[in-house]
N, C-alpha and C positions, 0 to 999 in steps of 0.2 A: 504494500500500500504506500503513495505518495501522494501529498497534497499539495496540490499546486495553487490555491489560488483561495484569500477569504475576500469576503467583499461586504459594506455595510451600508445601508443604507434609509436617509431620515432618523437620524439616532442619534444624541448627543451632540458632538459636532459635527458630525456629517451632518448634509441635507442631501445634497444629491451621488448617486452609487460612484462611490468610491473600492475598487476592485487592488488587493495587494498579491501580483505573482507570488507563488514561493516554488522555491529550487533544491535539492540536496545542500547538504552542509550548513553553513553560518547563512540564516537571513536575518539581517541587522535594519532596525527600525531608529530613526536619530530623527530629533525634533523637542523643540522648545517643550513646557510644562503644558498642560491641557490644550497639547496639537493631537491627539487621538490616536497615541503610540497603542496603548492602554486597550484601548477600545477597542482597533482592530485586533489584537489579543482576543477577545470575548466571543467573536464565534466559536470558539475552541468550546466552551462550555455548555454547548449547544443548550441553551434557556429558550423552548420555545416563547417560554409568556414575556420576553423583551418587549417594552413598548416606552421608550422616553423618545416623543419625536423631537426632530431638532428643533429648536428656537434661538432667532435672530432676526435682524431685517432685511434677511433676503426672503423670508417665508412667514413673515408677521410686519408688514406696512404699514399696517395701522394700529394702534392701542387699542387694547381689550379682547381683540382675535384669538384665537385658538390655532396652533398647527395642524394642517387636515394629514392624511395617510395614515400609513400604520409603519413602525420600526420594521425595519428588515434585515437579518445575515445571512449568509450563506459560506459554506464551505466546497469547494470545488477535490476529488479524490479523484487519483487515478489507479486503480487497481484489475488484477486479474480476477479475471471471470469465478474461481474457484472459491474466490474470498467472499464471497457472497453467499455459498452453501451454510446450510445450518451444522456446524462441528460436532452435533450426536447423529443424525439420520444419514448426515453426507450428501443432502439434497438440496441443488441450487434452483430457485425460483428467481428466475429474474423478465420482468415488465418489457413486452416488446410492440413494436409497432402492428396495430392492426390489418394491414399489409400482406402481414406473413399469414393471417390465417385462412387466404385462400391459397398460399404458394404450398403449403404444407399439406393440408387438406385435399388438395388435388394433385398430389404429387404420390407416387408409388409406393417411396421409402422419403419417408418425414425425416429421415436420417440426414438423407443429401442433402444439404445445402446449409441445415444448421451446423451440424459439426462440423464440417467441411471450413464455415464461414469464421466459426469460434477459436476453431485448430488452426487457423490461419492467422487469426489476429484477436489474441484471446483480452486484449487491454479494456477495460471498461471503464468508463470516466461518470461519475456520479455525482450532480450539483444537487445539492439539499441546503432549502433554502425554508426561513422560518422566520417568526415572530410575532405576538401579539396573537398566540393562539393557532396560529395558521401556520402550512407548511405543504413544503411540495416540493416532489423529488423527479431530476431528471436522468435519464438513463441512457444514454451512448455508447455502443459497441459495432463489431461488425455488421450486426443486424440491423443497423438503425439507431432511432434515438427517438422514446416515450417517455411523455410528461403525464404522472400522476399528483393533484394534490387532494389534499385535505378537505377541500370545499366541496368537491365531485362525489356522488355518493353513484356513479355508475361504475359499472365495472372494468375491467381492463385484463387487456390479453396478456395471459400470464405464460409463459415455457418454464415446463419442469425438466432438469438434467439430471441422472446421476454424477458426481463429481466424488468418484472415492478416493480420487488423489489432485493435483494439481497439475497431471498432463492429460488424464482420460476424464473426456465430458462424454456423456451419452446423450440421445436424444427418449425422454420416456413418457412425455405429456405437453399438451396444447388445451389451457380452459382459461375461463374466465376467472378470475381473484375477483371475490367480492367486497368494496371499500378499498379506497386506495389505499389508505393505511392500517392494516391489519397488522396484527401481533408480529406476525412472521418478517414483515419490513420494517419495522419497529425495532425487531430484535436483531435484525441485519447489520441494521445501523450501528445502536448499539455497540454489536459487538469491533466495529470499525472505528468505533469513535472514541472505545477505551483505549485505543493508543496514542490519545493527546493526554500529555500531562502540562501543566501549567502552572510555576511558582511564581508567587510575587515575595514581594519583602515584609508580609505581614507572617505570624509567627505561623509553620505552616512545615509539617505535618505535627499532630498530640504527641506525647512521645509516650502516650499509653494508648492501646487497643484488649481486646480479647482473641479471643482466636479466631479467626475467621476461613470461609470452604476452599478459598483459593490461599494457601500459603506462600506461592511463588510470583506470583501476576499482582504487581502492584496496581493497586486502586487507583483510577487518575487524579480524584483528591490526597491521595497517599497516607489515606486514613485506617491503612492495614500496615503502616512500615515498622511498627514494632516484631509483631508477625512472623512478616515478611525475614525483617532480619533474623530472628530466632529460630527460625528455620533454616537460615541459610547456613546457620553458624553451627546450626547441628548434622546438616547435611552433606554441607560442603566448606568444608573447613578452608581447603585451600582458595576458596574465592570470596571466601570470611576476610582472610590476610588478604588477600591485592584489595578490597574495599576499607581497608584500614589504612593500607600502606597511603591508599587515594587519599584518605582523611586527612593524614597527618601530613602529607606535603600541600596541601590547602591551610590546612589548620595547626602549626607545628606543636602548638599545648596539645592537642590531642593525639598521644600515640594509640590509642584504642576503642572501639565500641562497640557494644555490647546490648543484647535483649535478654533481660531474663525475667521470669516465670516471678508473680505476685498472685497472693490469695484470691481467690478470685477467678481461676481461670483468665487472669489477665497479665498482658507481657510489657516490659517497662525496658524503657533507652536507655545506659547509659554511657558516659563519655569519663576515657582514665587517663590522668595523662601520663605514666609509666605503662609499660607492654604487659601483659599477663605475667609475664616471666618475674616479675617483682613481686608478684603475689600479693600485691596492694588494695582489694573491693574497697576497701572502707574509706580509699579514696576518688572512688566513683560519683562520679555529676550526674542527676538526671537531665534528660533530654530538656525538661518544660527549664530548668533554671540555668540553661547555655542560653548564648544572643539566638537572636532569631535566624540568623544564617546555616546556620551548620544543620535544622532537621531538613530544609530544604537540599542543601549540598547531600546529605546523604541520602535522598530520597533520589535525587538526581542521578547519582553513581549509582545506584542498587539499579536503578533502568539501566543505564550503559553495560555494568555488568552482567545482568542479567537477560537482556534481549536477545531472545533469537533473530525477532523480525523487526524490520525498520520501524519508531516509533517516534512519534511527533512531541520535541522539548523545548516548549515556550518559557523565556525565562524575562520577567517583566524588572526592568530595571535592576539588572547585580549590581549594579555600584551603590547602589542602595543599603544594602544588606551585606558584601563584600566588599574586603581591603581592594586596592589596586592588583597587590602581589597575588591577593589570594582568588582574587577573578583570574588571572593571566593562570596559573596554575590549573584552573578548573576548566578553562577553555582550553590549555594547550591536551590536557585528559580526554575532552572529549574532541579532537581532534585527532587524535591519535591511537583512541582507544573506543570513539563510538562513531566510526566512519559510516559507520549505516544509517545514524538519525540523522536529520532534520531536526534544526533549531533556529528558535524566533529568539531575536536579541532586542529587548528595546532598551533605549541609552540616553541620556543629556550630552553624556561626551563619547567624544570620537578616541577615546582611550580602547574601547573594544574594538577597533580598524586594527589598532596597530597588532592587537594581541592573536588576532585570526586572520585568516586568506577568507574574506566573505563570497560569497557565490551571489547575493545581490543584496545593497542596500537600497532601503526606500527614506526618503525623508518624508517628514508632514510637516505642515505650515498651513496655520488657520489665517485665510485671506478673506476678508466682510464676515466673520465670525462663524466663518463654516472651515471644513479642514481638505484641503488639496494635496495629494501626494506623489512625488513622483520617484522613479525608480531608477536605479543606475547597475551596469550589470558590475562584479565584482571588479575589473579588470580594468574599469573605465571610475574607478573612483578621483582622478585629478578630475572629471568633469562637477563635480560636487563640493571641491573647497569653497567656491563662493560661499553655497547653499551653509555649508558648516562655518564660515566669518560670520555669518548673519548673527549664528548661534553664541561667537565669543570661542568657538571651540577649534583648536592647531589638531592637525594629526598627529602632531609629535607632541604633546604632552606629557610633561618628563615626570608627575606623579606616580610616585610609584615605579619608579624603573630602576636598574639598576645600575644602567650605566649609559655614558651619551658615545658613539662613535661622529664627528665630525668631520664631512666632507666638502668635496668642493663645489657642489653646482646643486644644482633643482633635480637635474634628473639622474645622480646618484640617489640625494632624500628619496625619491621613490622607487628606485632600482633596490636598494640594498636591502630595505626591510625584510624582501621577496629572498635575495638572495639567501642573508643570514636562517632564514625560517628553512633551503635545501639544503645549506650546506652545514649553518653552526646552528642545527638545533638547542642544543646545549643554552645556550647562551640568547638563539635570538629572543624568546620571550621578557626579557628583560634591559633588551638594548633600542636604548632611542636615536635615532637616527637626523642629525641637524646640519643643515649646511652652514658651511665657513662665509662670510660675508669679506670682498674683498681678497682675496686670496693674494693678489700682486702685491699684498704689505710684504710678502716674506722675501720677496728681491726687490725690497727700497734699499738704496745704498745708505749704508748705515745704519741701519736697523738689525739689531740681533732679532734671527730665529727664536733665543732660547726667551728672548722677552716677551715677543712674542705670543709662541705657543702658550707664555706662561699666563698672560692675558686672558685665552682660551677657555683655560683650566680653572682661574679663580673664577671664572660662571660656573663651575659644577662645586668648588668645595663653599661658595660663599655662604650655600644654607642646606641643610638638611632634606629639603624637599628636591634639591636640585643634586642625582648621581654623579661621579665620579666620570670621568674621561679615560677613553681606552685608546685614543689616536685621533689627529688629524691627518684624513687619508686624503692624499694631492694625486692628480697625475702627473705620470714622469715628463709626460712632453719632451721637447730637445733637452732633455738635461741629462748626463750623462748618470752613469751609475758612482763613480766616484764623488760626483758634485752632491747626488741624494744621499749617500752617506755620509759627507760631510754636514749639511742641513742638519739629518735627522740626527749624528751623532749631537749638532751644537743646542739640539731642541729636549735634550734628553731622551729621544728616540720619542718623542710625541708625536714631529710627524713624519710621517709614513709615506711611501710612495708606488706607484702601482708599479706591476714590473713589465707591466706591456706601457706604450708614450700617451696613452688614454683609456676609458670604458669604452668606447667604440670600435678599438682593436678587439676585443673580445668575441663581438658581434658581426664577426667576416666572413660567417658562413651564408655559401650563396641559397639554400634554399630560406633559410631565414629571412635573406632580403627578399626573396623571393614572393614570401608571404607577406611581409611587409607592403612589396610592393601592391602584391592583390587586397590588404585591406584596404587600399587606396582606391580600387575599381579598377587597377591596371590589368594586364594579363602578358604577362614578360615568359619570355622564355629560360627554362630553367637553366638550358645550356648556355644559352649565349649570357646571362648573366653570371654563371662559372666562367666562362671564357674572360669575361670586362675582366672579373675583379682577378683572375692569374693576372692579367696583364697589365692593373693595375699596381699591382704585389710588388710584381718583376720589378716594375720600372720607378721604385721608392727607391733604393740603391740604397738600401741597409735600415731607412727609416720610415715607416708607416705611419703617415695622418690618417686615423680611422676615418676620422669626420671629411674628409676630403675626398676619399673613395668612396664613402657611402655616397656625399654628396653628387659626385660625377657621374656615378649607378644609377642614381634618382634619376639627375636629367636625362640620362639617355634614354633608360626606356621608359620617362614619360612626356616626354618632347617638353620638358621643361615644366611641365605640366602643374607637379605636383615637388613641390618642393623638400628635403629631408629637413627635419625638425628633431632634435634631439631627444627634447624632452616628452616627443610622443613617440618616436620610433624606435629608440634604444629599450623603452623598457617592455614594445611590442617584442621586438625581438628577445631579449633576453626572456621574459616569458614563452616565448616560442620552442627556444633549446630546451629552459629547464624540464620541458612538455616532451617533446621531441627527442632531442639530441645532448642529452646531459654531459657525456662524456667529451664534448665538445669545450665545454666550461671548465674541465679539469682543470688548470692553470690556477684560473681565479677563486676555485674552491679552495685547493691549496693554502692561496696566498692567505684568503681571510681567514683561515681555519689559523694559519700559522698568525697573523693578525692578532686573534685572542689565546696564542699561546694552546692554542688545543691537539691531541694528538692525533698525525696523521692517518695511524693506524684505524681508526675509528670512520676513517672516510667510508660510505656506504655508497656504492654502484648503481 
């Protein structure tokens, strides 16, 4: 199951349908206080009886009016047909075009054409849409696409499959479902819907339960995780340890947690900050008297480590409720360890950009007291600085970080974040990323390097909030190798310097440009643009201007057309390799790995 898409409409701040894509991995929600981060959240909860219509003066002109319609959400799913059967009978019933019930009916073997149809393109996409009572579900698959709601009390053509696995559909019934909404699609849903879980920053899950029929399948309230854990800590001891080990690098007071058994039939949290091995209870925390972070963090991991199948994890403002450090930990976890969910980010700051690779941010922005959103894909986040200036909010936000790396340009700051996250995982979650302003101060005649750099430097020790410095990275450009040792020796080895004459030497592979050149709308030929850049190589005669060959490449094959630009195409390309052609980059993983001192051994292929 994946869900791609909620949408809200006449609600709060909304007035008119406002629709949010979602994608695998990080979707990150950023926007001012009561711009409707929140809100779009709230389909997740699927409350049919929602009804706050919006009010403003785009839909109340006059004084004393009322708002006409009714609230409306909707959540859009794209799932296989299988997922839809009922998990005891094995029986999928799913709602099709009336259509079919002459194709079927007059056909030899009802067989052909449905499974044929299903087996070929088994994906189902399911809009359910609701509120203020009302609701109504749409059904798109190979077969078509039938609208049932709520309001309709006629009947609707129903196909029944056996489905005892999730590659064999049978074809075994053609009748009418009487009510659109009957028990059975009720209970569809339902069962589809338990895989959005939603925390906010209010104190959230109890940290006491009883026992309840599912001990493994967290509740989407997470109103079983006592439970939950008590089981798991009896059953599977070793994945008891990795959700502790999670705990305590979020949480470093807490080396332990624990569910155990109260009068009562009832099971109770608690939190030790010594390992078991100390033999300590009587220094155990209950859940209810920690902050209110940590039952949600660990209701959060117990999904991660627990899913089979992909499950939907909306997390309404961490910053809220989490350190800096201890969000960037809990996102780099489930980056790394819940590759399979789907997660909603909402944020004031753009501190959560730097800690993830998002797959799409949306921003909201209430314009005449209603909320507008728009959406940017992960990859095109420099088109969205404005949008976050409006807010007060830098992408580089040094809260919370551990350390600043200082570079030279605009499109290193956006290159490097990317690279540190392939190459020094280690370390990128904690490293901010700032460009040097003025870089030719370091070859004013007269001016020491080491004063310099050391200018640099007192911006990171001046205060507490602001990390320590790990280098000022320059490109070599014309400067020899003796002259960069001499610099970086007189700067204390602060700065650094690359060991190819730029970042754009890095970037000389011709199918790279290649793509480059096609997201431009060009259409170049891959050979003859291997041929330019050999023959541009040759003929440097020992030294290579990146930017000079890319630039010549450009014009060629776009008749001048389309000009190269640094700051949009270096870091198209550099994501291209890391995708593509990793082993290409070998050099520069190197360097920066050796940059922070980390071992090369460790390098990963």
């Amino acid at each position: 199951m994946k869900l791609t898409a909620l949408a809200v409409e006449n609600y709060k701040s909304y007035l008119e349908k406002q629709s949010v894509f979602v994608e695998h991995g990080f979707n990150i929600f950023l926007g001012g206080n009561n711009a409707g981060k929140t809100t779009m959240l709230e389909p997740l909860d699927i409350d049919t009886t929602i009804h706050i219509p919006h009010r403003s003066i785009k839909n109340l002109r006059e004084f004393g009016t009322e708002p006409a319609g009714w609230s409306t959400m909707s959540i859009t799913l794209e799932i296989e047909a299988y997922e839809m059967r009922d998990p005891q009978s094995r029986i999928l019933k799913m709602p099709i075009p009336e259509s079919w019930r002459e194709r079927i009916h007059g056909h030899s073997n009802p067989v052909d054409g449905i499974t044929q149809a299903l087996t070929a393109n088994s994906k189902v996409e399911l809009v359910y849409s609701f509120g203020a009572g009302r609701h109504s579900l749409s059904t798109t698959s190979a077969l078509g696409t039938n609208f049932i709601d709520s309001a309709s009390t006629s009947s609707v053509l129903t196909l029944t499959l056996d489905a005892p696995d999730d590659r064999n559909l049978k074809y075994k019934d053609l009748n009418n479902m009487g009510g659109a909404f009957n028990g059975e699609t009720i209970a569809m849903l339902k069962r589809l819907t338990n895989s959005f879980y939603r925390f906010s920053a209010h104190r959230r899950p109890a940290g006491r339960c009883a026992e309840t029929p599912h001990p493994v399948v967290l509740a989407p309230d997470a109103a079983n995780l006592a439970y939950c854990l008590n089981v798991l800590q009896s059953m599977d001891a070793h994945g008891h340890q990795i959700l502790c080990e999670w705990i305590n690098r979020i949480f470093p007071a807490v080396q332990w947690v624990q569910a155990s058994p109260r009068p009562g039939n009832v099971f109770e949290i608690e939190c030790l900050p010594l390992p078991p091995s100390a033999r300590r209870p009587d220094l155990a925390v209950p859940l209810d008297k920690m902050g209110s972070g940590i039952g949600n963090v660990i209701a959060m991991l117990y999904v991660v480590l627990t899913a089979r199948i992909p499950r939907v994890i909306a997390i309404d403002e961490p910053n809220s409720f989490l350190h800096p450090k201890a969000l960037r930990e809990l996102l780099q976890i489930f980056a790394v360890e819940g590759k399979i969910h789907q997660y909603l980010l909402t944020a004031h700051s753009a501190d959560v950009l730097t800690a993830v690779v998002p797959s799409l941010v949306t921003t909201f922005e209430v314009n005449n007291g209603a909320t507008v959103i728009q959406q940017v894909k992960g990859g095109e986040l420099a088109t969205i600085r404005e949008e976050l200036s409006d807010l007060g909010i830098r992408m580089t936000e040094l809260h919370g970080r551990d350390r600043v790396l200082w570079v030279e340009g605009q499109t290193e700051e956006l290159v490097l974040p990317n690279l540190l996250r392939s190459f020094c995982p280690e370390v990128a979650p904690g490293t901010a990323t700032l460009r040097v302003e003025h870089t030719g101060t370091f070859e004013k005649k007269g001016v020491d390097p080491k004063e310099v750099a050391a200018l640099y430097s007192r911006l990171t020790t001046s205060t507490a909030l602001v990390p320590p410095m790990v280098a000022i990275l320059l490109d070599r450009e014309t400067r020899s190798k003796a002259e960069c040792a001499r610099l970086s020796k007189s700067s204390n080895s602060v700065l650094r310097f690359l060991d190819e004459p730029m970042l754009e030497n890095y970037v000389l592979h011709p199918h790279a440009i290649v793509h480059a050149l096609k997201s431009h709308g060009e259409s170049p030929n891959a050979s003859d643009v291997q041929h330019s850049l050999v023959e541009l190589l040759s003929s440097s005669k020992g030294h290579v201007d990146g930017a000079k060959v890319l630039k010549s490449i450009f014009e060629k094959f776009t008749d001048a057309r389309t000009e190269f630009k640094k700051t949009r195409d270096v870091p198209f390309m550099i994501n291209w390799l890391l995708e593509n052609e990793p082993d290409f980059l070998m050099p520069l993983k190197e360097f920066l790995r050796s940059l922070f001192n980390l071992p090369q051994k460790k390098l990963a292929n």
